[in-house]
C-alpha positions as CSV (number, residue, x, y, z in Angstrom):
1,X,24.2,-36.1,-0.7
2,X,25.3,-32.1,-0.5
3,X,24.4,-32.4,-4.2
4,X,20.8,-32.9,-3.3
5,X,21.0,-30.9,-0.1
6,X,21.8,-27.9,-2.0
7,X,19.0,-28.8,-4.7
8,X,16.3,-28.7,-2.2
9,X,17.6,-25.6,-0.4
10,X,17.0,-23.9,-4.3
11,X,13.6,-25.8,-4.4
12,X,12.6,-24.5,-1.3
13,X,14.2,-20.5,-2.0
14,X,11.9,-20.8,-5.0
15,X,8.9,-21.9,-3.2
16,X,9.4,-19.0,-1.0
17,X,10.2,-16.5,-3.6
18,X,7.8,-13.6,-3.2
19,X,5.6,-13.6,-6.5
20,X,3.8,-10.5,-6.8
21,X,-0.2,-10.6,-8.0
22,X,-1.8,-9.5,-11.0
23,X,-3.2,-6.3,-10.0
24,X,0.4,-5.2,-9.5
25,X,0.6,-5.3,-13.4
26,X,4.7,-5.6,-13.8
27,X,5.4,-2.9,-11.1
28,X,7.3,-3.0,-8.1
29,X,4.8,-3.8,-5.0
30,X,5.0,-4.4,-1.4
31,X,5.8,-8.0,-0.4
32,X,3.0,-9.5,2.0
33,X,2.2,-13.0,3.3
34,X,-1.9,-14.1,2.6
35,X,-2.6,-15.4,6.2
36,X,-6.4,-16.1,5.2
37,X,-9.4,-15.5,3.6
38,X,-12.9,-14.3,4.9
39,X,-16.2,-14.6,3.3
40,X,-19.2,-12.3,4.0
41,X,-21.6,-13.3,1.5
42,X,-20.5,-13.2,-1.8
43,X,-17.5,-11.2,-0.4
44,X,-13.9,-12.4,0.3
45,X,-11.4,-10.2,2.8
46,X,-7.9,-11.0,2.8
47,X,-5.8,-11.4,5.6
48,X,-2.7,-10.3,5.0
49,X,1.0,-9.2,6.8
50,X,3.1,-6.9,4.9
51,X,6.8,-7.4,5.7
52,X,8.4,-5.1,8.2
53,X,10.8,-2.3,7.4
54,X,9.4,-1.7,3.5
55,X,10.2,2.0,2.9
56,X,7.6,4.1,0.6
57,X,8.1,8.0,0.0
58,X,5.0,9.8,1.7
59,X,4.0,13.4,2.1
60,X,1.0,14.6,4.3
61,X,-2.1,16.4,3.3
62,X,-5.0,18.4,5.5
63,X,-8.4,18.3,3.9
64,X,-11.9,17.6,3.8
65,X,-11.5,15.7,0.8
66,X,-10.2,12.3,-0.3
67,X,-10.1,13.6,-3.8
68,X,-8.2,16.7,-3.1
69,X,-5.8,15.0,-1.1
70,X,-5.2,12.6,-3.5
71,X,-4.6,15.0,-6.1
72,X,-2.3,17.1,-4.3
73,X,-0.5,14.4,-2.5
74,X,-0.1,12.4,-5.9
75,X,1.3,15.4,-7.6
76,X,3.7,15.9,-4.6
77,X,5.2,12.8,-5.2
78,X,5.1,12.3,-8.9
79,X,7.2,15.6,-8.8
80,X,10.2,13.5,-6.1
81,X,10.4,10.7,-8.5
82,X,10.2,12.6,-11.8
83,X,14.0,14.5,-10.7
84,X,12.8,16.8,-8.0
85,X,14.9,15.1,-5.9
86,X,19.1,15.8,-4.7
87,X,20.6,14.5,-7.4
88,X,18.1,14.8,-10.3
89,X,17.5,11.1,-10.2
90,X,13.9,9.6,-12.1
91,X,12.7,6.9,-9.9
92,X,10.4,3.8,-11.1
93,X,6.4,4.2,-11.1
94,X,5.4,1.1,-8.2
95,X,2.3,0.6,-7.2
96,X,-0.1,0.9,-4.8
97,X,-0.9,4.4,-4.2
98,X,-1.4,3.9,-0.9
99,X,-3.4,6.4,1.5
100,X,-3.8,6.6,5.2
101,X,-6.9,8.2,6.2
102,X,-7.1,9.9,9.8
103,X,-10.4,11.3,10.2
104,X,-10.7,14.7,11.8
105,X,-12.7,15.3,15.0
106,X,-16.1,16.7,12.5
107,X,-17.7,16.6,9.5
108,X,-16.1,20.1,8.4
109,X,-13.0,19.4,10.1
110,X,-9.6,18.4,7.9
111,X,-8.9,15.1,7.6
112,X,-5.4,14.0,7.7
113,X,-4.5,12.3,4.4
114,X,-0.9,10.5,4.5
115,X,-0.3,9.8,0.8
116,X,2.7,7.5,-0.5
117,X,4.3,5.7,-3.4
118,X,5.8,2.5,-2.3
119,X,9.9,2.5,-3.1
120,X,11.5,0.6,-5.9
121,X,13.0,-2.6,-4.9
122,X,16.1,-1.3,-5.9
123,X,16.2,0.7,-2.8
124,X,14.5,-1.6,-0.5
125,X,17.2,-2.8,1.9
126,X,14.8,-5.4,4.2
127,X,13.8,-6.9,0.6
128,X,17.3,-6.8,-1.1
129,X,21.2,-7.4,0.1
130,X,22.5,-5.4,-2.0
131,X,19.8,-2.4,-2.2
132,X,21.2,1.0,-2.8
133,X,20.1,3.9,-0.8
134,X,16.9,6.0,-2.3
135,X,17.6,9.4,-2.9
136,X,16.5,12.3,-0.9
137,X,13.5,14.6,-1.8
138,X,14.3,18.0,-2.4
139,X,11.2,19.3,-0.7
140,X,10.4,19.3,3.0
141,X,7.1,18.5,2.3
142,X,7.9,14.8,1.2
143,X,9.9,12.3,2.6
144,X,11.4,8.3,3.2
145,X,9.4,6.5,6.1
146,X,9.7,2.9,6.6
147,X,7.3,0.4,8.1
148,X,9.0,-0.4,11.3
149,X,7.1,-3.6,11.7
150,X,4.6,-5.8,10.0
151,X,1.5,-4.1,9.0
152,X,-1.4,-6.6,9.5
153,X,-4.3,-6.1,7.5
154,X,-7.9,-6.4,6.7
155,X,-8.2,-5.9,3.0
156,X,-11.6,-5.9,0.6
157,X,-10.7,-5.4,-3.2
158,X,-13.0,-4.0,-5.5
159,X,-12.9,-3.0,-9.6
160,X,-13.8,-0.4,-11.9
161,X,-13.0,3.4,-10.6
162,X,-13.0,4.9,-6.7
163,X,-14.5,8.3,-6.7
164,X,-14.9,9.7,-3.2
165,X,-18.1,8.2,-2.5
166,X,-17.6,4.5,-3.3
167,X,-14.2,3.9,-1.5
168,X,-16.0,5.3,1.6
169,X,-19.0,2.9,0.6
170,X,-16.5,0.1,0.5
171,X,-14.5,1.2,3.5
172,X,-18.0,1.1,5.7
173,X,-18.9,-2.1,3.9
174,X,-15.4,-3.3,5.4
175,X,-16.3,-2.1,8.9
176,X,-19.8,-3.9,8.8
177,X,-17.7,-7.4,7.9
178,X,-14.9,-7.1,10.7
179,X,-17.6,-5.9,13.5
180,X,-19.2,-9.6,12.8
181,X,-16.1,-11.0,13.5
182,X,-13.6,-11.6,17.2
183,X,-11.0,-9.6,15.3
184,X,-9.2,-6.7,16.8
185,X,-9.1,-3.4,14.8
186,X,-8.4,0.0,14.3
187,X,-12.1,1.4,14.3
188,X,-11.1,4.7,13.6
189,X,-8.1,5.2,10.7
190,X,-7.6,2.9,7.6
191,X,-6.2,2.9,4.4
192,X,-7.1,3.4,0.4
193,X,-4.7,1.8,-2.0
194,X,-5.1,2.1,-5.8
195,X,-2.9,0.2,-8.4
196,X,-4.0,1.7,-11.3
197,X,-3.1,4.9,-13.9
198,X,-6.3,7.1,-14.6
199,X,-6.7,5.9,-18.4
200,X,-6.3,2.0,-17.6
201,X,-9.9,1.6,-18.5
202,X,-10.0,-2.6,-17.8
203,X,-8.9,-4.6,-15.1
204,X,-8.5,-2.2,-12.5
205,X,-8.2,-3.1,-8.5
206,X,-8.8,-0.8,-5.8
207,X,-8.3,-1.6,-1.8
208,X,-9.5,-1.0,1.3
209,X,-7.2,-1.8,4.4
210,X,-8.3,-1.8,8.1
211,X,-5.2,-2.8,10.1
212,X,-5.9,-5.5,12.7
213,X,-4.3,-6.1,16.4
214,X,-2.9,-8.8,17.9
């Protein structure tokens, strides 16, 4: 009898297991739960809640530019986990890039632009029991945040590259969905996340994420 109460207590652990999806390509990736899908057309938006107190190293840009930011953000951060951090220490490549986009008050008026890589399991203590503790940028310009609680979102994924132009296309397109809906949303901020090096050429994934209300 404990024989097969243990059994099903691994069966259902495994069941459970957080598996991550294919755009994540073999890299560490934030650990959600796929609530449901939406379809507009010939369009599907995922529903999904991303687990509370996930950590991700972020900096903060100012610009009129999604493409600047990104660049100078992304370089930021590149720089933390290639050693510039206390202690020297190179950290894993995860994915996404993720970006938080708060518009600014006008068209020539900065934008602010909170740019972050997502933190190596290793170092995720809500995710792992025996997680080690990430180490500390350098600069004051980037830093650990956390996730205090789940992050509930509106996602539509798209392929092929995201200049400028077409994330905000597919951002608006998102917009046009959840207004057709009851849904409660942020109709002002939302997110861009990117899984994929420059030179991946096939299979790439882009995201858009409008965080929903309860």
């Amino acid at each position: 009898m404990l024989r097969a109460v243990v059994a099903c207590a691994v069966l259902s652990l495994a069941e459970s297991a957080w598996v991550a999806p294919w755009f994540c390509h073999g890299l560490n990736c934030p650990e959600y739960v796929m609530e449901k899908n939406m379809t507009f057309g010939n369009q599907t938006v995922e529903m999904r809640q991303y687990t509370a107190q996930q950590m991700w190293t972020s900096t903060t840009v100012m610009s009129t530019s999604l493409t600047e930011a990104d660049n100078v953000g992304f370089q930021r951060l590149f720089d933390y986990i290639s050693g510039d951090n206390q202690g020297s220490v190179s950290v894993p490549m995860t994915c996404p890039v993720r970006e938080y986009i708060q518009p600014g008050a006008g068209p020539n008026c900065n934008s602010t632009f909170t740019v972050a890589f997502y933190v190596p399991y290793k170092y995720q203590s809500a995710l792992n029991a025996s997680a080690t503790t990430p180490p500390k940028p350098a600069k004051s310009d980037v830093s650990t945040t956390v996730d205090e609680k789940p992050l509930r979102v509106a996602v539509l994924g798209f392929p092929g590259m995201a200049p400028q132009d077409v994330v905000i296309q597919r951002v608006a397109e998102l917009y046009t969905y959840l207004s057709t809906t009851n849904l409660k949303y942020d109709e002002e901020n939302w997110f861009f996340s990117s899984y994929d090096p420059p030179f991946r050429i096939v299979n790439r994934h882009q995201e858009v994420w409008v965080q929903l209300f309860d």
